[in-house]
N, C-alpha and C positions, 0 to 999 in steps of 0.2 A: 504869450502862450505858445510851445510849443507846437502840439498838434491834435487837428479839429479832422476827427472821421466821422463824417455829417452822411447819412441817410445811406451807406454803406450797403451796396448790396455782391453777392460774386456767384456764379454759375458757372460749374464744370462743365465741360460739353454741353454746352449750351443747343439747344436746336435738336439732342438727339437720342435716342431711346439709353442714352447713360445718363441724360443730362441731373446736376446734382447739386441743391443749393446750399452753398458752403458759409454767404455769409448772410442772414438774414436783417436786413435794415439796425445797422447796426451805427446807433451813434454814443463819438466821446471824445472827451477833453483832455488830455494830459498836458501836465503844467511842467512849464522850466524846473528842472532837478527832482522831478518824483523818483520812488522806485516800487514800482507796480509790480503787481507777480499778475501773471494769467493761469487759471487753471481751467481745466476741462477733459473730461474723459475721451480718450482716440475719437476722434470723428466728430468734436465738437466745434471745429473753426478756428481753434487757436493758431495752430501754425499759418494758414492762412491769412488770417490777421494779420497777421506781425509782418508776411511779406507784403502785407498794401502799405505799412507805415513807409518802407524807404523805393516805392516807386516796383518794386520786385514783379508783382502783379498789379493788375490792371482792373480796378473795380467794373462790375458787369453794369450797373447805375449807382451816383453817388456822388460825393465829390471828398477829397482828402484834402485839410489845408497845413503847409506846414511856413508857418512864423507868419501866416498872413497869405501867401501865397498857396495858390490852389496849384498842385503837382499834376494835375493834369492840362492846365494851359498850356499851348502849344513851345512859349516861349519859354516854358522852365526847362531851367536844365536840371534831367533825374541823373545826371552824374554826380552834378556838386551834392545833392541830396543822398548819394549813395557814400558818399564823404564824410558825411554831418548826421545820416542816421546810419551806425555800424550796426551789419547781423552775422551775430555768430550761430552756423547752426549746428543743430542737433548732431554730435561725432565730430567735433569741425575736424580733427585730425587728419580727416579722412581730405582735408583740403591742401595739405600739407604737401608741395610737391617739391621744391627747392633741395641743392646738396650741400646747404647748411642753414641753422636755425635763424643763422642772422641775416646771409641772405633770403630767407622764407619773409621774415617780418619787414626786409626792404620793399620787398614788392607791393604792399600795397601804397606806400609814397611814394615810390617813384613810377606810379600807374598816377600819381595824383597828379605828376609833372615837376617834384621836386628832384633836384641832382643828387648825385649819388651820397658827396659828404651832407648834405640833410637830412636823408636819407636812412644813412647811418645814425646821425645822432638820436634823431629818432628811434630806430629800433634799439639802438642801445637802452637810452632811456626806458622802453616799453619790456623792454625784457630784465629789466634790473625791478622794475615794478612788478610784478610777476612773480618774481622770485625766481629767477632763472640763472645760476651761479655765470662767471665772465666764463671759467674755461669749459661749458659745453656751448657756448654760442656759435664755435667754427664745427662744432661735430652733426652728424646727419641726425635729422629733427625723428629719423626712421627708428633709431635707439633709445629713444626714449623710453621713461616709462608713461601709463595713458595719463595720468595728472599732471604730467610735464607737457607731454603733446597738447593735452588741453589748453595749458597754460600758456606756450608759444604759439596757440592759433588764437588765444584772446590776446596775446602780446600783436598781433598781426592788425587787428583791429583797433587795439588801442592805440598803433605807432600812425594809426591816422587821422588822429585828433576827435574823432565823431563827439558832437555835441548828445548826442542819442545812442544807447548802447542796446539793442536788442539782442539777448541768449536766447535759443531754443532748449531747453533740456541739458543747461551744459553739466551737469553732473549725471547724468544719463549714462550708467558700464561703469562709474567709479565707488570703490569703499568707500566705507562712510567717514573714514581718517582725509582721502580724497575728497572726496567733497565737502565738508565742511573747510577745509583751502580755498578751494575754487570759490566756496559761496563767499567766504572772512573777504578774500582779495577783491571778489567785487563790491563787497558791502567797502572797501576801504578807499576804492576807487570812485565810487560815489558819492563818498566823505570827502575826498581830498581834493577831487575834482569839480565835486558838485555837478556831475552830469546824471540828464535822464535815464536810470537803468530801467530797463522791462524785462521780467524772469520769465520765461514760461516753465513751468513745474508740474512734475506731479506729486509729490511732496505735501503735505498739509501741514507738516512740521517744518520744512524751509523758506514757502509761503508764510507761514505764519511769525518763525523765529526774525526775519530779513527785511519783509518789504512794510510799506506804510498804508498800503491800500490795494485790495483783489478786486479781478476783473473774470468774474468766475464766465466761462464760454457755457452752454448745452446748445445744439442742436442748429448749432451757426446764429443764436443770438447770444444777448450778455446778459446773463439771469439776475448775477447781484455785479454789486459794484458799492463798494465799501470800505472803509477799516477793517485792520483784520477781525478785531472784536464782533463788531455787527454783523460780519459774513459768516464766523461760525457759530453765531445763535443760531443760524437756519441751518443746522447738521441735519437734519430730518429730510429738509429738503433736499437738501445735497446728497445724503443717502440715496434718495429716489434716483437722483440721476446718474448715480454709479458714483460720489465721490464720497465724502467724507470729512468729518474736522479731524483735527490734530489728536492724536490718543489725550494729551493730559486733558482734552475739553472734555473724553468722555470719562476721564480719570475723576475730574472734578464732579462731574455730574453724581458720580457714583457714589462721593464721598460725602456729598448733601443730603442725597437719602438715605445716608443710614445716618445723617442724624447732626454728622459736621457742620458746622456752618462757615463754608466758604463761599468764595464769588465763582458760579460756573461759567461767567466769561472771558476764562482764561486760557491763553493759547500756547505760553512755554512754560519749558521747564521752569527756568527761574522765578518764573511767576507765581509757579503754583509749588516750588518749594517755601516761598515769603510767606503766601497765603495759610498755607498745611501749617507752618512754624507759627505764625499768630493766633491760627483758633487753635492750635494744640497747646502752647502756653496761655491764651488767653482762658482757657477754659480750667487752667490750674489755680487762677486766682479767687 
């Protein structure tokens, strides 16, 4: 099992007339090679969240286990754990400080304590994965365009092997030609690799298209936690709390009541083009 956040609590200013409860007793289990999406409107705990998985923040009560070991014993080390759970946040671009792409993606292995030529192969490797062509690897990562910058700050995190891959919003500022890249490349690095990814989105259509199960946030707890099937039966609820399913779910909804008979628990496109094509031929028969 990867990681157990057992009875999870966190308070901003704690003690003082801001004080603000971000995460509310919040327990779960994610398993070796999932890939979870989180979603929740501004202000629901997600981002928070995700920085308790790799040690980031310091639960206010609570405890985190990861691989059996609880992250807050005195004797763990939260560095190996910032190695083995990678975050990339929200803009990582903006992390980008290096005067070239390949040294940018060195940095985090040789922070790990590898020498330079592993260093390198590594980032080689993380930036061919990526899809980052050989001759802009020496040019400045500042030229870029933002789906390139995105994709050499997640080449940065990938060249450090994390067992665990946490994104915040990383298609957050890009088209939608842009981010459907960025999401294909992690969905392909999660295949190839078999590591834990965790999306956080606001997206109901790339939650829904990508990951295998949501962890929906409101109000610093975890309202649902499901497939993605089961999570947007409850669109109503999820309205209530500012969020919503994927359009073809209300696509489909719409197309039962006037009479179709399709399955309204469907969350993509492709699903509900198979769907629409069966009872439109079916009903020819």
């Amino acid at each position: 099992m990867s990681i157990i956040v057992d009875k999870v609590n966190y308070v901003y200013s704690a003690g003082t007339a801001y004080e603000i409860k971000a995460l509310d007793d919040i327990n779960l289990k994610i398993e070796d090679g999932e890939f979870i999406g989180i979603i929740g409107h501004t202000g629901s705990g997600k981002s928070t969240l995700i920085q308790h998985l790799n040690g980031l923040i310091k639960a206010t009560s609570g405890s985190i286990y990861f691989h059996g070991q609880d992250i807050y014993d005195k004797k763990f080390d939260l560095r190996e754990l910032r190695n083995r759970v990678g975050l990339v946040f929200q803009y990582p671009e903006h992390q980008l400080f290096e005067t070239t792409i390949f040294d940018d993606v060195c940095f985090g292995p040789m922070n790990q304590g590898l020498d330079k030529n592993e260093a390198g192969l590594r980032a080689f490797e993380a930036l061919r994965q990526v899809g980052i062509p050989e001759d802009l690897f020496y040019q400045s990562p500042f030229d870029l365009s933002g789906g390139q910058k995105r994709r050499v700050a997640i080449a940065g995190v990938l060249a450090m092997k994390p067992e665990v891959l946490i994104l915040d919003e990383p298609t957050a500022g890009l088209d939608p030609g842009g981010r459907d890249e960025i999401l294909d490349l992690i969905t392909r690095m999660h295949r190839e690799r078999g590591m834990t990814v965790i999306l956080v989105s606001h997206s109901m259509e790339d939650v829904a298209k990508y990951v295998n199960r949501i962890i929906v946030m409101n109000q610093g707890r975890v309202m649902f936690d499901d497939v993605p099937k089961e999570v947007f039966k409850h669109y109503k609820e999820l309205e209530a709390v500012g969020l919503a399913a994927p359009q073809v779910t209300y696509l489909m909804h719409e197309l039962r009541d006037r009479g179709l008979n399709v399955d309204t628990d469907i969350t993509t496109i492709a699903e509900a083009r198979a769907a629409i094509m069966k009872a439109v031929l079916g009903g020819k028969h």
